[in-house]
N, C-alpha and C positions, 0 to 999 in steps of 0.2 A: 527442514521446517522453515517455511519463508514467513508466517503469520507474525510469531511475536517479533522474527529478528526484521522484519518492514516498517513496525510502530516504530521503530526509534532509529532506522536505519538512517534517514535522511538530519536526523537531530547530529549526526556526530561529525556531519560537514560543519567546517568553522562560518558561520555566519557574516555574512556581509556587515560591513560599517553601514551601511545606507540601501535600500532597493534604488536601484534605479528607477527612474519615471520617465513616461511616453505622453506625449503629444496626444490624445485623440484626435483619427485621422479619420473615424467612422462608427459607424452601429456596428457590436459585435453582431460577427453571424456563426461561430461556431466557440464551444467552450468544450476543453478539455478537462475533467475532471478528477481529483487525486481518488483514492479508497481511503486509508488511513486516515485518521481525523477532518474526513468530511463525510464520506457515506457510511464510514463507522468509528464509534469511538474508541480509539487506541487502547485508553485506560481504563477498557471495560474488558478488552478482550485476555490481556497477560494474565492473572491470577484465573482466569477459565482455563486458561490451557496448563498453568499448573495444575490444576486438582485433575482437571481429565487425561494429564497424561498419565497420572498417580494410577488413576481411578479403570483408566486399561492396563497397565505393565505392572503393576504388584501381582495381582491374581494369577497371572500367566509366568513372572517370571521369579515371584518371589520381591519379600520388600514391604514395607507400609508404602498407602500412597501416598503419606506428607513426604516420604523420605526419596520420592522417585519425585515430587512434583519440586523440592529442595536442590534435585540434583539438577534438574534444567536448567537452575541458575547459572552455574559456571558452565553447562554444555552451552549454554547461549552466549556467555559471554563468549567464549572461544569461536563460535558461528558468527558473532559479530566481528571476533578478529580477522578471520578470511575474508567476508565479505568485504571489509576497508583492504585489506591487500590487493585484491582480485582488483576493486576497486581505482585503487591508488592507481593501477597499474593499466586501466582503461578495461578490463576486465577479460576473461579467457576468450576464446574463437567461439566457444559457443555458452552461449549462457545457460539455454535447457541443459545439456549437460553437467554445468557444475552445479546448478537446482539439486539437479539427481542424486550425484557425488554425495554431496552435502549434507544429505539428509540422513545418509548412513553415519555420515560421522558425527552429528550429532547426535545419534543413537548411544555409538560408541562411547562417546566421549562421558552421556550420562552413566553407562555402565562402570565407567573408571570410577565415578564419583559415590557411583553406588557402591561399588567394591562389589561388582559382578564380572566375573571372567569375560572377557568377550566373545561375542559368537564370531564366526566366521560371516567375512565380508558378504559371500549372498545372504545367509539367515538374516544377516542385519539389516541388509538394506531394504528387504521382506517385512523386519519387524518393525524398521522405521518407517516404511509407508503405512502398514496395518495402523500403528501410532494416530501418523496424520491423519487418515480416513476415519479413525473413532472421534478424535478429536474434534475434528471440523464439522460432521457429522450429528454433535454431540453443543454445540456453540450455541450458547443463547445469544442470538445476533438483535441488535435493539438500535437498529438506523435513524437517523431525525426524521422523524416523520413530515415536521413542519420544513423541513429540506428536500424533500421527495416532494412535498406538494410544490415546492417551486419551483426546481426541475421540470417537474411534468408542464408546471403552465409554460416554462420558457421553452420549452420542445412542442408544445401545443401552437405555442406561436410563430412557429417557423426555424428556433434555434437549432442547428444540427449538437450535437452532445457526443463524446467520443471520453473513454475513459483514460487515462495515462500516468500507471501504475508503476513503483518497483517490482511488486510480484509479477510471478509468473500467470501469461495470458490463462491456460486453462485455468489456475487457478479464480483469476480474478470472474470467467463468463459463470465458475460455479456458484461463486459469493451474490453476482449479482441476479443469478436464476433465484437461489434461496431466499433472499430479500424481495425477490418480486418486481425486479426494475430492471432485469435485462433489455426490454423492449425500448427502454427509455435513450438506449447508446448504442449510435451505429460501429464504433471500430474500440475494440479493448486493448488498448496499449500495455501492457508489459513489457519489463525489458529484454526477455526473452524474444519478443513479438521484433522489436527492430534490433536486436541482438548488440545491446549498445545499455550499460547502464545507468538505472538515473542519477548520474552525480555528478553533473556539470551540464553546460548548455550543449553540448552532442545528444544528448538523448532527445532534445525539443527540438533538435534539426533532425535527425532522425524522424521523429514523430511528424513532423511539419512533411519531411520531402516525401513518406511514406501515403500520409494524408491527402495530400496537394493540396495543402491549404494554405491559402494568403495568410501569414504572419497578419496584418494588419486589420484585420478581420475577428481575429482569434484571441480570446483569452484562457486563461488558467486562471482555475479552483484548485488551491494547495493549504495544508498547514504548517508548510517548511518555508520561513523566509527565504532560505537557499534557493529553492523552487523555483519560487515569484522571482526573485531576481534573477537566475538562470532562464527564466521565459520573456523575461521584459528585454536580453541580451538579443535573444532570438525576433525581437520587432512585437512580441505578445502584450498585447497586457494582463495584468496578472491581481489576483484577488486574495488575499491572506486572511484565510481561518483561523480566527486569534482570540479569545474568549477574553471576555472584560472583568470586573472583580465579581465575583459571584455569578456570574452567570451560566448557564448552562450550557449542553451541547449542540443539543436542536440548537436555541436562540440564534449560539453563533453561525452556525450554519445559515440559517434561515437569512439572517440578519447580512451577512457575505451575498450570499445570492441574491437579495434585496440590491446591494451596489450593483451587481451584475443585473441588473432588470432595469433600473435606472440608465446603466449605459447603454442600454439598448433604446430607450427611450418607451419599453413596457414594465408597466409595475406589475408586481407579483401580488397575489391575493391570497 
């Protein structure tokens, strides 16, 4: 299950003291954009996938679904443990792969919590995908819309747009069929996609040499300070999706792409 464990995956790298800053050397001509708290709100999607995991696996295996959407907690945390190891460690040969892996065991691992026997590693990894497909399937997805409108005008006006995700590529070109803005992004990075995780500045040279795009050219849309500053390492400049007191999701969003329009020298509308 890569959805909840991506909201908060880039949060548990320790934060830079300072971003670093770049020199303006030119008009951005291509931006790389994050998923997680920019084309969707993080903290909308977690408690969806509590109740709808509840709300598929009680009926079929036995269980309420508060007490199946309860157990996800500690399966996630423990899905979170891996991925920082995997991590730590620059991550296994192949990343599709351990995607795959993964998802049985956090099947499993809710089972333990449930105090349901476990099935046997195929049935699992069967019932952990059935899982994600109702799930995701099943997601009231609620993008900034005032952030889509400016996207579109900056790719309207010549900006190339390219996504650059922790999830996995397929997943991400499904997210953005469903929301209605696949068209909007020529290359969907996941880390799967340049088999390099995002959790340091390898993954934006990854992305960059995959790409062939001039570093000085290019920025990043992120909500992870780590991000930004792992993109401004790589020659990028970098935009941080940061919400002000009270303010909403769209806004910030919109509000971010707005800097990003300005350093192109187009205002958004």
């Amino acid at each position: 299950m890569r959805n909840t464990l991506v909201i908060t995956l880039e949060r548990t790298v320790p934060l830079p003291k300072r971003i670093p800053r770049l020199a303006r050397v030119g008009p951005i001509e291509v931006l790389f954009v994050d998923k997680g708290g920019v084309l969707i709100d993080n903290n909308d999607l977690s408690p969806q996938w509590r109740r709808l995991i509840g709300e598929f696996l009680a009926p079929r295996l036995g269980g309420s679904p508060e007490a199946w959407g309860a157990a996800n907690i500690p399966a996630f945390e423990q899905q979170l443990e891996r991925w920082r190891s995997a991590m730590a460690g620059r991550g296994p040969a192949d990343i599709r792969g351990f995607f795959a892996k993964d998802a049985r065991l956090w099947f499993l691992e809710m089972c333990d919590a449930i105090g349901l026997q476990r099935p046997p590693d195929e049935e699992a990894e069967r019932i952990a995908a059935d899982t994600v497909s109702y799930v995701k399937a099943h997601l009231e997805l609620r993008p900034p819309q005032g952030g889509l409108r400016a996207l579109r005008a900056l790719r309207a006006r010549g900006l190339v747009l390219h996504v650059a995700s922790a999830d996995a590529h397929d997943e991400l070109v499904a997210f953005l069929e469903q929301i209605g803005v696949r068209d909007l992004f020529d290359r969907v990075y996941g880390s799967d996609l340049v088999n390099t995780w995002k959790f340091g500045p390898e993954y934006y040279r990854a992305v960059l040499a995959d790409s062939g795009v001039d570093p000085q050219l290019a920025a990043v849309v992120d909500d992870s300070p780590s991000a930004v500053s792992w993109a401004r390492e790589c020659g990028m400049r970098g935009f941080l999706v940061e919400r002000q007191n009270g303010e909403g999701f769209d806004n910030a969003v919109t509000r971010t792409l707005s800097e990003v329009a300005r350093a192109t020298s187009w205002p958004v509308r």
